[in-house]
KOLGU-921100 format. One record per residue: x, y, z of N, C-alpha, C in turn. Coordinates in nm, 3 decimals. Layout:
        nu        nv        nw       cau       cav       caw        cu        cv        cw
         X         Y         Z         X         Y         Z         X         Y         Z
...
// end
This chain:
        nu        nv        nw       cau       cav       caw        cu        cv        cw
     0.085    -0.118     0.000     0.000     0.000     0.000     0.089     0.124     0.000
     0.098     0.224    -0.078     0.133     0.317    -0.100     0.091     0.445    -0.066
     0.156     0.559     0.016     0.117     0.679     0.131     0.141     0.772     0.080
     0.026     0.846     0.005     0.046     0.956    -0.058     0.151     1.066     0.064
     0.210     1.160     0.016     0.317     1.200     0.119     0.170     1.338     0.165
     0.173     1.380     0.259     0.117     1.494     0.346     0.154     1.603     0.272
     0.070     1.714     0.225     0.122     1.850     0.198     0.148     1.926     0.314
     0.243     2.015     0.292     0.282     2.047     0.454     0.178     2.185     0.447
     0.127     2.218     0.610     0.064     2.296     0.627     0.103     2.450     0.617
    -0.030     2.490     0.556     0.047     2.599     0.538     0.071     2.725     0.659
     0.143     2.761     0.658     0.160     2.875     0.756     0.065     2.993     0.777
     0.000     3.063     0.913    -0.044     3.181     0.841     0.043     3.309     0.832
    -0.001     3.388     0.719     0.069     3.473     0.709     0.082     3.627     0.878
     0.197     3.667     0.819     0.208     3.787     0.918     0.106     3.872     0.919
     0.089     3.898     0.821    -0.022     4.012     0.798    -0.204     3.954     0.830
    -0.191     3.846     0.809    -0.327     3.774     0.845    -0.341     3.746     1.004
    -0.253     3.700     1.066    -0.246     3.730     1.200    -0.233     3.862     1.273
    -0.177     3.951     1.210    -0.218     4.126     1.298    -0.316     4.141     1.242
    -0.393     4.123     1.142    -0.503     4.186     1.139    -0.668     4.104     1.179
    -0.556     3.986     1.244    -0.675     3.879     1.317    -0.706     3.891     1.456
    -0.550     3.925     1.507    -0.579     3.998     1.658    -0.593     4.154     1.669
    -0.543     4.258     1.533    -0.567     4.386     1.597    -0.665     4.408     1.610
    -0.836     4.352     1.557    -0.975     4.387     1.598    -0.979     4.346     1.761
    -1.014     4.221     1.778    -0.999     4.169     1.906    -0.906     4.243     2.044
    -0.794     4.331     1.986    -0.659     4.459     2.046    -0.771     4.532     2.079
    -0.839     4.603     1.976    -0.916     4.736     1.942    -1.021     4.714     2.105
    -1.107     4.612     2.039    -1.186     4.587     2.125    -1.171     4.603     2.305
    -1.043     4.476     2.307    -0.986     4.509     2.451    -0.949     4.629     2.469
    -0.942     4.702     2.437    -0.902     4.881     2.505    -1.019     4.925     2.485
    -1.158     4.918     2.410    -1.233     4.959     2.438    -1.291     4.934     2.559
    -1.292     4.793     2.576    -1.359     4.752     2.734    -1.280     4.789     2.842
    -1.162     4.828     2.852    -1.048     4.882     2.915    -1.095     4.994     2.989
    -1.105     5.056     2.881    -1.155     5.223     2.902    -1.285     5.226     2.961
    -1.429     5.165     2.882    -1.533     5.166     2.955    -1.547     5.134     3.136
    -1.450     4.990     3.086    -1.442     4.957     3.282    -1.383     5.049     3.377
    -1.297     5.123     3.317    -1.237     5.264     3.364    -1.338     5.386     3.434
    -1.386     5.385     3.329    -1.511     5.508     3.348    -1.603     5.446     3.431
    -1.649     5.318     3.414    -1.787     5.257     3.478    -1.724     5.257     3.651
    -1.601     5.210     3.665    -1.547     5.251     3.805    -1.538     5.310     3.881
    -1.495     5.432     3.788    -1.499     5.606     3.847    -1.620     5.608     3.898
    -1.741     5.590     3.820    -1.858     5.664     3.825    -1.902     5.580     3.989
    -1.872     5.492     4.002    -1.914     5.434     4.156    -1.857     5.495     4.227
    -1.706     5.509     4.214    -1.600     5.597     4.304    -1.649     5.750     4.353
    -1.710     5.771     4.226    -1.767     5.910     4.260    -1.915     5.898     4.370
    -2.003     5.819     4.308    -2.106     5.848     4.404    -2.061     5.775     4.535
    -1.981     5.701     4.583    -1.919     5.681     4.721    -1.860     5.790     4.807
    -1.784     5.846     4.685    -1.703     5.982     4.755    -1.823     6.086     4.773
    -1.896     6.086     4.691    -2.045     6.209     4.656    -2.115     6.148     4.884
    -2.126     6.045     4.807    -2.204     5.995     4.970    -2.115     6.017     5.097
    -1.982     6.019     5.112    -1.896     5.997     5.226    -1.897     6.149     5.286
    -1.873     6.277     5.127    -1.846     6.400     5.179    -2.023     6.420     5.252
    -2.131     6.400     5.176    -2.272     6.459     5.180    -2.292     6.428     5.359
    -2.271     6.271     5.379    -2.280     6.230     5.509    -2.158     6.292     5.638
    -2.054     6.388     5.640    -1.972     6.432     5.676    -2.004     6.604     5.703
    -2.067     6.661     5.578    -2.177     6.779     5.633    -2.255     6.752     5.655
    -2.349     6.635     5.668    -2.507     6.682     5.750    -2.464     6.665     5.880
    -2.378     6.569     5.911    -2.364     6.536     6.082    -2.314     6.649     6.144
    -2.172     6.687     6.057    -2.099     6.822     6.155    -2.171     6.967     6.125
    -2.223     6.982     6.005    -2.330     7.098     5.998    -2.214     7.239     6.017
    -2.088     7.261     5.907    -2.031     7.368     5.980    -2.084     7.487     5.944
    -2.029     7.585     6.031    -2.078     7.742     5.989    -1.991     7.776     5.915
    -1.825     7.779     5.953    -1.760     7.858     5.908    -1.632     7.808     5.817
    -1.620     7.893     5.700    -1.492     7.839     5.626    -1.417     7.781     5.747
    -1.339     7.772     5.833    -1.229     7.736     5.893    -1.259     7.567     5.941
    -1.434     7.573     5.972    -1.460     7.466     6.049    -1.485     7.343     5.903
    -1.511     7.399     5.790    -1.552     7.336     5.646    -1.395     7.303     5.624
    -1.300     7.355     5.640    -1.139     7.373     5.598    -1.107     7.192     5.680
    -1.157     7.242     5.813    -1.098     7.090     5.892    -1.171     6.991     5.876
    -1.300     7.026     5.833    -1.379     6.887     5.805    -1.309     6.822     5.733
    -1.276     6.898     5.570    -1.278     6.794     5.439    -1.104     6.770     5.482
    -1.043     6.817     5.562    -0.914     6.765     5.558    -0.795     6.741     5.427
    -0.742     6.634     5.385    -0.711     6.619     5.307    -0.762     6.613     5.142
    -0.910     6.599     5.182    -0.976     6.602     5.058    -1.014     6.720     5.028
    -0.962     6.855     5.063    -0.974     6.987     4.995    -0.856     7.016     4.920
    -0.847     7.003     4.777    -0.716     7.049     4.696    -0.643     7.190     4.649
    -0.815     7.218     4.641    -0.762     7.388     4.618    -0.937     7.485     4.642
    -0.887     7.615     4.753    -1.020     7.684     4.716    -0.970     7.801     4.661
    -1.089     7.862     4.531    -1.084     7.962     4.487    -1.192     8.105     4.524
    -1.176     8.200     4.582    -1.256     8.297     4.605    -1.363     8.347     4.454
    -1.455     8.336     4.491    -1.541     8.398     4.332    -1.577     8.526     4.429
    -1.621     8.647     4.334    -1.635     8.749     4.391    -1.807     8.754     4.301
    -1.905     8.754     4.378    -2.029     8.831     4.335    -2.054     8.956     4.237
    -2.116     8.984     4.195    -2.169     9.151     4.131    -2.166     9.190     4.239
    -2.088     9.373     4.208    -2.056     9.467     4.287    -2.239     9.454     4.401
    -2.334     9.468     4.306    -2.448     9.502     4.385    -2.527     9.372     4.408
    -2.431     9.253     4.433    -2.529     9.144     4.520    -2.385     9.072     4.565
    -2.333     9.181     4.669    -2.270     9.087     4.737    -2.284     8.960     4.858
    -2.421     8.918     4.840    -2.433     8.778     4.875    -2.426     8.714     4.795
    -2.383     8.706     4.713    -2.352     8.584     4.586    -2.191     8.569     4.589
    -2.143     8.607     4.709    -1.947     8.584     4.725    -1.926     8.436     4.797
    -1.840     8.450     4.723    -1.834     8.237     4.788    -1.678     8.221     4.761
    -1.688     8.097     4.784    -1.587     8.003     4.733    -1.603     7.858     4.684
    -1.486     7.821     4.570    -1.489     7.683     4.531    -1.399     7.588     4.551
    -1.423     7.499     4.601    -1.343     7.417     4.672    -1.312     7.279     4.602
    -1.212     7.245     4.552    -1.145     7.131     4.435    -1.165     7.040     4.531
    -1.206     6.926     4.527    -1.221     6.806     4.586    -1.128     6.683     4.543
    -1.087     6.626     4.647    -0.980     6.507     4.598    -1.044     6.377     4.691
    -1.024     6.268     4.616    -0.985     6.243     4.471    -1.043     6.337     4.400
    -0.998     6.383     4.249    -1.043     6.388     4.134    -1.155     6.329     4.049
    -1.261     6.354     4.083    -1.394     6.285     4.053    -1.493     6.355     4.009
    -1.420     6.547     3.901    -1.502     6.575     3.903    -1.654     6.598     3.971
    -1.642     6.642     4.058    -1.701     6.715     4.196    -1.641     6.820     4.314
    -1.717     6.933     4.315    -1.651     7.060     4.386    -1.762     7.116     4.451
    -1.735     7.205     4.580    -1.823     7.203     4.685    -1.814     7.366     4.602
    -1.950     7.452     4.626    -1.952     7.581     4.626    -2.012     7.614     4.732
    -1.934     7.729     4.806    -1.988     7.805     4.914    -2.054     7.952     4.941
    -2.151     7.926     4.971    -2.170     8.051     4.948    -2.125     8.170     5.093
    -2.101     8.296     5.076    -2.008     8.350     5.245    -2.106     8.436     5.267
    -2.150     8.468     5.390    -2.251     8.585     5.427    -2.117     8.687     5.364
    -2.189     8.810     5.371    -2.108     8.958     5.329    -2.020     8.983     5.420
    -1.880     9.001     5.387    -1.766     9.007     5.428    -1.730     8.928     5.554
    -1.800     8.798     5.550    -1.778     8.735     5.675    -1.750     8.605     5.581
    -1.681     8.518     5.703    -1.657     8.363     5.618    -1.762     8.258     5.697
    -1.853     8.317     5.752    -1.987     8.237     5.751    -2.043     8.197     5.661
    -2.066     8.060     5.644    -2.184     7.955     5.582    -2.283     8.047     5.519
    -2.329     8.042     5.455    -2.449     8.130     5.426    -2.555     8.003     5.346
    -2.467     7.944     5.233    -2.522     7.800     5.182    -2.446     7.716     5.112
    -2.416     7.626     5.048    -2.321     7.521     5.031    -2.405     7.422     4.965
    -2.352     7.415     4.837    -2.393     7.281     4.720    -2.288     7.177     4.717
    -2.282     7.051     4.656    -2.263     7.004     4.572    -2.245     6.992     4.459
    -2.131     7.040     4.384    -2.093     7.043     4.218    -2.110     6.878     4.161
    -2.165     6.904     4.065    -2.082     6.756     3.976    -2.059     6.822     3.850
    -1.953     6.775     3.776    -1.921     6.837     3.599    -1.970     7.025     3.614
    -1.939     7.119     3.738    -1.942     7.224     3.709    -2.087     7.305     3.679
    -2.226     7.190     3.698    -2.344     7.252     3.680    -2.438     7.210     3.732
    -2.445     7.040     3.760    -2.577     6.938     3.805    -2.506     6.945     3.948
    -2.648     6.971     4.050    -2.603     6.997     4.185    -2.643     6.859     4.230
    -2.590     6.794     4.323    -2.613     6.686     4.373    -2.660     6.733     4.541
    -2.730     6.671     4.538    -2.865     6.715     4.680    -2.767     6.608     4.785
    -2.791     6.702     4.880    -2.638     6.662     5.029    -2.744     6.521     5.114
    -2.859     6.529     5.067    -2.986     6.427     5.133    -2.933     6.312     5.056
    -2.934     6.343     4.959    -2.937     6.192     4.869    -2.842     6.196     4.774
    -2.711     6.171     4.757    -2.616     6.209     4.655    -2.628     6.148     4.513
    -2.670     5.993     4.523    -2.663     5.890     4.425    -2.775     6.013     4.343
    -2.863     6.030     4.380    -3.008     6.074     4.294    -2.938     6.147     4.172
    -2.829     6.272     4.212    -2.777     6.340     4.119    -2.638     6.296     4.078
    -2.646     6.170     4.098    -2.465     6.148     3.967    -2.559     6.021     3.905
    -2.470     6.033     3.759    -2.506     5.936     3.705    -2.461     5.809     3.736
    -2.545     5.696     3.734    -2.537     5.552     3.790    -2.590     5.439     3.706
    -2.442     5.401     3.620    -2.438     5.302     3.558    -2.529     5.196     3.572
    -2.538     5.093     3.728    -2.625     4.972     3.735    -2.580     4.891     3.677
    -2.612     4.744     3.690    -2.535     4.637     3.657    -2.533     4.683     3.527
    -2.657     4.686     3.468    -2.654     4.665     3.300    -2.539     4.787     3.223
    -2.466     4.811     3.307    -2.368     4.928     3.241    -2.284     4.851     3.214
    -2.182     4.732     3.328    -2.064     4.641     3.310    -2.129     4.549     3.196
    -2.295     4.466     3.225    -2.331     4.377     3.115    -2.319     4.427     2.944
    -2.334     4.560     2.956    -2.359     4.638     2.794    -2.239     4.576     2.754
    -2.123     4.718     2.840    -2.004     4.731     2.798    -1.940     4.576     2.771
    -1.946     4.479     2.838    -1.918     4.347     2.806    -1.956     4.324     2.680
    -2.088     4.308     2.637    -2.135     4.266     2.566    -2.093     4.335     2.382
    -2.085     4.454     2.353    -2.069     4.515     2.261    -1.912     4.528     2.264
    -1.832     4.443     2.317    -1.674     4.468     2.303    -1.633     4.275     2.291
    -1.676     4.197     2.385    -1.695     4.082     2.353    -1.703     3.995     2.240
    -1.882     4.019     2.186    -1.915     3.926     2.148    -1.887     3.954     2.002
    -1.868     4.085     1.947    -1.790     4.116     1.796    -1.651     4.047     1.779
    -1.580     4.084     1.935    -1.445     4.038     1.893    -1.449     3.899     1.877
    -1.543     3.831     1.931    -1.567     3.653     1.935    -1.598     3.638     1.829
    -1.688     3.688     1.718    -1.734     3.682     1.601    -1.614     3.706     1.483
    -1.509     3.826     1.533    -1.404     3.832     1.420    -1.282     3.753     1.442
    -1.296     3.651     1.556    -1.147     3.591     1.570    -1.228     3.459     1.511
    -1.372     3.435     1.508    -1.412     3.324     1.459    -1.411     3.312     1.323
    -1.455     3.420     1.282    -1.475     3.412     1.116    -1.324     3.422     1.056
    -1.233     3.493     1.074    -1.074     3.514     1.057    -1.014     3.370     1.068
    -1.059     3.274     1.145    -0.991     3.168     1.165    -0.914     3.094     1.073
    -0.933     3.119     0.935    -0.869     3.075     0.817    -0.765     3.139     0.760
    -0.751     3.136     0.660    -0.616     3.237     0.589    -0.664     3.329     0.506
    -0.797     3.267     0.454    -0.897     3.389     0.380    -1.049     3.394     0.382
    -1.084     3.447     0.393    -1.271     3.473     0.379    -1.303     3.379     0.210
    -1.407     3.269     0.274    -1.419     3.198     0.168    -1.523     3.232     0.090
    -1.599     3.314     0.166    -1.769     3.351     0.107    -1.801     3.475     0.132
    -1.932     3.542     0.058    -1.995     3.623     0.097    -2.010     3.655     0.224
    -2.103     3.545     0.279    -2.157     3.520     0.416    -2.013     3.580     0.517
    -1.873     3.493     0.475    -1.787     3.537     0.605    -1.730     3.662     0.496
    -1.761     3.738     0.435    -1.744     3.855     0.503    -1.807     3.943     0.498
    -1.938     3.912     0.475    -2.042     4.006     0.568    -2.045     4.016     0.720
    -2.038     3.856     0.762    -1.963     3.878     0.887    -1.887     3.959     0.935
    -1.767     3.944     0.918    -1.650     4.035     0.932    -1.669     4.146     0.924
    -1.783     4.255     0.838    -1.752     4.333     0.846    -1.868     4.367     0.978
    -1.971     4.297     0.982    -2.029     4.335     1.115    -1.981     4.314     1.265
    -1.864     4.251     1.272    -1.802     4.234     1.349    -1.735     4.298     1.388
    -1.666     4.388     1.258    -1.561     4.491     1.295    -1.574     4.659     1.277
    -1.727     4.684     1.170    -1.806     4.776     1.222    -1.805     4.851     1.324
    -1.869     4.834     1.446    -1.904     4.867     1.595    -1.789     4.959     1.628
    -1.641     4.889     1.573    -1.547     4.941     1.626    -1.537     5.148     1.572
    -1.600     5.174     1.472    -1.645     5.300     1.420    -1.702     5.396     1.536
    -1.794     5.314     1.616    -1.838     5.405     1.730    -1.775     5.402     1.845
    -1.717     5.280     1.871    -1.712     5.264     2.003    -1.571     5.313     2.022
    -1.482     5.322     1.938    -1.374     5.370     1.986    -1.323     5.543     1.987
    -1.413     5.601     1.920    -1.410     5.738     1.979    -1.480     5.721     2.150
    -1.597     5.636     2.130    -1.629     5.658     2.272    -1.569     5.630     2.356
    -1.486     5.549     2.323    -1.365     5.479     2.449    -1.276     5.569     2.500
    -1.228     5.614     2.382    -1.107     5.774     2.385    -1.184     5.901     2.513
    -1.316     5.906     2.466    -1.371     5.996     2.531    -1.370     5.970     2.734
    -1.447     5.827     2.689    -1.394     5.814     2.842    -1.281     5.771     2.915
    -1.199     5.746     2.831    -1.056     5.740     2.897    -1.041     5.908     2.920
    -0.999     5.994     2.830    -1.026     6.139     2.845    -1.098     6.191     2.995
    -1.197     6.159     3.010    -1.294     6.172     3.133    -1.242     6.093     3.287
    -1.167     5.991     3.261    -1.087     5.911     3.386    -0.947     5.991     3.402
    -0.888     6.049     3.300    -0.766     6.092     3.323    -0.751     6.252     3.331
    -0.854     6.285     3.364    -0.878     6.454     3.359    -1.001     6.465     3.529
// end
């Protein structure tokens, strides 16, 4: 009996392998980044809840006694000065650390550093209520980690599946392919953005 000899297998190419894992690359830094941001955003309403629960108990009057509360977590305050003719609108703003995007504004009775009233900043405009902090930050919920999983996942599972060869044999795989690697059009400006938003 005679053994036909084996053709030897073929290799895949270089270029077929980076461009089999750089979708699946793409992807992982998108979920990178999302899990980034989806983190923060808990970090924040913990920190939102720790400071809120820290003024209702001590209730201070005065810059000095607000100065020792937040302790280490005051980074920087800036004096705002009111219109000449409503000087009750003179305050100060107070940088909060961590970095979580959130800053306390104070408001000062007239030429005194008495309390007069005191918000909650988030992003410089949405006030977060000192009763209930979660109400005013935004809050992902499970289905934020399930999304982000899901739309970074199950494409990249789809383009390392269909890629599995050395070439697209059909229509079908690469219509695939390109719906697979599509998504990546949106999602990676959005990724940039919230990496942007974790590192600022």
């Amino acid at each position: 009996m005679r053994l036909e000899p084996e053709e030897p297998r073929r290799q895949p190419h270089a270029g077929h392998l980076l461009i089999r894992w750089l979708v699946p690359g793409l992807y992982a830094f998108c979920a990178v980044c999302f899990s980034l941001e989806l983190g923060e955003s808990y970090r924040r309403i913990w920190f939102a809840e720790e400071i809120a629960s820290a003024l209702r108990e001590a209730s201070p009057t005065n810059l000095k006694a607000l100065k020792g509360l937040l302790g280490d977590h005051m980074v920087n305050l800036t004096p705002i000065a009111g219109p000449s003719d409503r000087p009750e609108q003179n305050g100060v703003s107070i940088e909060l650390s961590p970095r979580l995007w959130l800053h306390l504004w104070v408001q000062l009775a007239p030429e005194t550093d008495r309390i007069a009233d005191m918000d909650l900043i988030y992003a410089n405009s949405e006030d977060v209520p000192l009763d209930e902090p979660r109400k005013g930050l935004p809050h992902p919920g499970w289905y934020g980690w399930v999304l982000s999983l899901a739309v970074t996942v199950l494409p990249s599972w789809l383009w390392v599946w269909v890629t599995r060869k050395h070439r697209l044999e059909n229509s079908l795989q690469a219509a695939a392919a390109f719906v697979a690697a599509s998504p990546l059009v949106v999602l990676l400006p959005m990724a940039g953005i919230a990496l942007l938003r974790v590192s600022f």
